[in-house]
Kinemage of the C-alpha trace (Angstrom):
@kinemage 1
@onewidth
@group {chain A} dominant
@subgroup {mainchain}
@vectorlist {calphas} color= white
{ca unk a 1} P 0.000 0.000 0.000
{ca unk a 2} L 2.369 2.621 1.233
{ca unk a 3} L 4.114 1.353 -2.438
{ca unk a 4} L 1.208 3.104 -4.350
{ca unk a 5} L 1.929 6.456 -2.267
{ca unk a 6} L 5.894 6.489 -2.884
{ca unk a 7} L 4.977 8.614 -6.190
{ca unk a 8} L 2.634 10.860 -4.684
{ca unk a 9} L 4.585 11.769 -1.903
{ca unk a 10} L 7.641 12.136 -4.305
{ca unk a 11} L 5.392 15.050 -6.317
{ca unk a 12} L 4.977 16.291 -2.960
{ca unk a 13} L 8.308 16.755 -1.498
{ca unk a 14} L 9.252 17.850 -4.977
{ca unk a 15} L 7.036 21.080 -4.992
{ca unk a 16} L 7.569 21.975 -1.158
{ca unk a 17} L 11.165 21.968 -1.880
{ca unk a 18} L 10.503 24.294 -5.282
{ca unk a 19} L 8.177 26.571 -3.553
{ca unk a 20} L 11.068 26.832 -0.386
{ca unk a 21} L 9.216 25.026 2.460
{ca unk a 22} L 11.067 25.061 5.612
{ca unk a 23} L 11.521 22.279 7.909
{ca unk a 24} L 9.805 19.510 5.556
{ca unk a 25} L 9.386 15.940 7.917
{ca unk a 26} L 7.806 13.265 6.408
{ca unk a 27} L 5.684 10.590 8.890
{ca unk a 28} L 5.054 7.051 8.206
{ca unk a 29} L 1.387 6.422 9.021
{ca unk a 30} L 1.659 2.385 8.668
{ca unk a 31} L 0.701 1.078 11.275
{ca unk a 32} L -0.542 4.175 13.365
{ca unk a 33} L -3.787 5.506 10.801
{ca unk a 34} L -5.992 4.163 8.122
{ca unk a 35} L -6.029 7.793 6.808
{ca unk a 36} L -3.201 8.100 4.809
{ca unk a 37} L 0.293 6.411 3.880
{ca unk a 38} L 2.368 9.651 4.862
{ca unk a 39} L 2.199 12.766 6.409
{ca unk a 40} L 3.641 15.549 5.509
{ca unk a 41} L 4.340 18.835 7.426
{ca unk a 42} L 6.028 21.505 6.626
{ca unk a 43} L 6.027 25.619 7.292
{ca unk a 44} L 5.529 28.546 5.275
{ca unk a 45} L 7.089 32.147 6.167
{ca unk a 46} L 3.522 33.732 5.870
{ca unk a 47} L 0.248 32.656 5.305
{ca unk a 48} L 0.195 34.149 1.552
{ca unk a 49} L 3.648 31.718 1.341
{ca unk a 50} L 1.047 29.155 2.331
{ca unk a 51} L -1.463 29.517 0.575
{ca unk a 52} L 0.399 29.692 -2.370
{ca unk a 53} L 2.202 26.149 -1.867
{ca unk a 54} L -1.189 24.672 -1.418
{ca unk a 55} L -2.498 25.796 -4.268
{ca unk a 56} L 0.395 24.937 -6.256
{ca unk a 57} L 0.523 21.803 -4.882
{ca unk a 58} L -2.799 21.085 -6.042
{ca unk a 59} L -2.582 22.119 -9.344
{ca unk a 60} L 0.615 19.679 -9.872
{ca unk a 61} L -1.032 17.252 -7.845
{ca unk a 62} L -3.978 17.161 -10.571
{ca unk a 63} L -1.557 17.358 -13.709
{ca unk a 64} L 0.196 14.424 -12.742
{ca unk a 65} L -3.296 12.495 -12.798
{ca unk a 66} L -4.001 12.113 -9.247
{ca unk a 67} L -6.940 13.451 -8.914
{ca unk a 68} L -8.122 16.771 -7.627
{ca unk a 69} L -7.027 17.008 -3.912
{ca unk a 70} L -9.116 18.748 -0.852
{ca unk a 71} L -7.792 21.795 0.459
{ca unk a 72} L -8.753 23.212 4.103
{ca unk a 73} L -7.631 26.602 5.672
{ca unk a 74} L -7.846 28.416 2.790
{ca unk a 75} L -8.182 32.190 2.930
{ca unk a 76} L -6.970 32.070 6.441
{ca unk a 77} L -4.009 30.348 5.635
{ca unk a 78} L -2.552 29.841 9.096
{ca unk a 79} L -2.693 26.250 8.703
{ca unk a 80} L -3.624 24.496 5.499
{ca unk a 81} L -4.491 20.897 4.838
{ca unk a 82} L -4.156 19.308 1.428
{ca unk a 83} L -5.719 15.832 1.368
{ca unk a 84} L -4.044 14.190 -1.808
{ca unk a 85} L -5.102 11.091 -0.852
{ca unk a 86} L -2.340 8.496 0.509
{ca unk a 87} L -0.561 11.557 1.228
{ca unk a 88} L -1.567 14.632 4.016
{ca unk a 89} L -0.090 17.131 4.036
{ca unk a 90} L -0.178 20.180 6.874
{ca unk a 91} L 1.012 23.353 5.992
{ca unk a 92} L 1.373 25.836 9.015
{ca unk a 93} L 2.664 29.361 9.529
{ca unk a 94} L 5.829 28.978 12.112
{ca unk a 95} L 4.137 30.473 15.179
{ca unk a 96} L 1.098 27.626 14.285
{ca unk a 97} L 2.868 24.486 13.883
{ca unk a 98} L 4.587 24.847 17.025
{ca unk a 99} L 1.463 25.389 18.689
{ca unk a 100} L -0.428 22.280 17.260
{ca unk a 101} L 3.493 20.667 17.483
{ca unk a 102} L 1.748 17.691 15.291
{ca unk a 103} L 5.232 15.734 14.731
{ca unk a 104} L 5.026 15.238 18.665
{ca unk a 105} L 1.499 13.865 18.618
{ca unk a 106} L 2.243 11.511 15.574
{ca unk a 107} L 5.613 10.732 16.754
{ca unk a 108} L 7.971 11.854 14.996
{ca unk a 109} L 11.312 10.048 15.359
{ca unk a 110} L 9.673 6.768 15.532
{ca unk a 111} L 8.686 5.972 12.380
{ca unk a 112} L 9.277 9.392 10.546
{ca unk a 113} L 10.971 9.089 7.011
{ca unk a 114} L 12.895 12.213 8.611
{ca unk a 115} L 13.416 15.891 7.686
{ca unk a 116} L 13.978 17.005 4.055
């Protein structure tokens, strides 16, 4: 299963890293969630930096044929939540993801692919 998601999240790392995400960490769901494959968190310097890599991640998302993924958070942009299927990914503003801290809760360091 997590096989099928190895291209997605590839596309997704891929266009965080073009659109200059900072601290990208990947988390192995196997095991822990039915949800998804892999999570994916990573921060934004300002919510219009946000916004922008979700909708850019969505629009490559779709062009590489998988599908049209759900976005949450948008025009706030404080914390935004693309569902591309076998792959979620969070996308906070700084001051948010430490808040939320949502590597701790899914615990990351056992089990997490690492940080990118």
């Amino acid at each position: 299963m997590a096989d099928e998601a190895e291209p997605r999240l590839s596309l997704v790392l891929e266009s965080l890293d073009d659109d200059q995400a900072q601290e990208v960490v990947t988390i192995a769901l196997e095991g822990k969630s039915s949800i998804a494959d892999y999570m994916v968190v990573a921060s934004g310097r300002s919510t219009r930096q946000v916004a922008a890599m979700a909708q850019k991640l969505a629009e490559r998302l779709k062009n590489a044929g998988f599908g049209n993924p759900r976005i949450e958070g948008l025009p706030a942009a404080d914390w935004v939540l693309v569902d591309a299927g076998e792959v979620i990914v969070h996308l906070f503003r700084p001051e948010v993801r430490s808040f939320y801290n949502l590597e701790r809760m899914w615990g990351f360091g056992e089990g997490a692919a690492g940080v990118a």
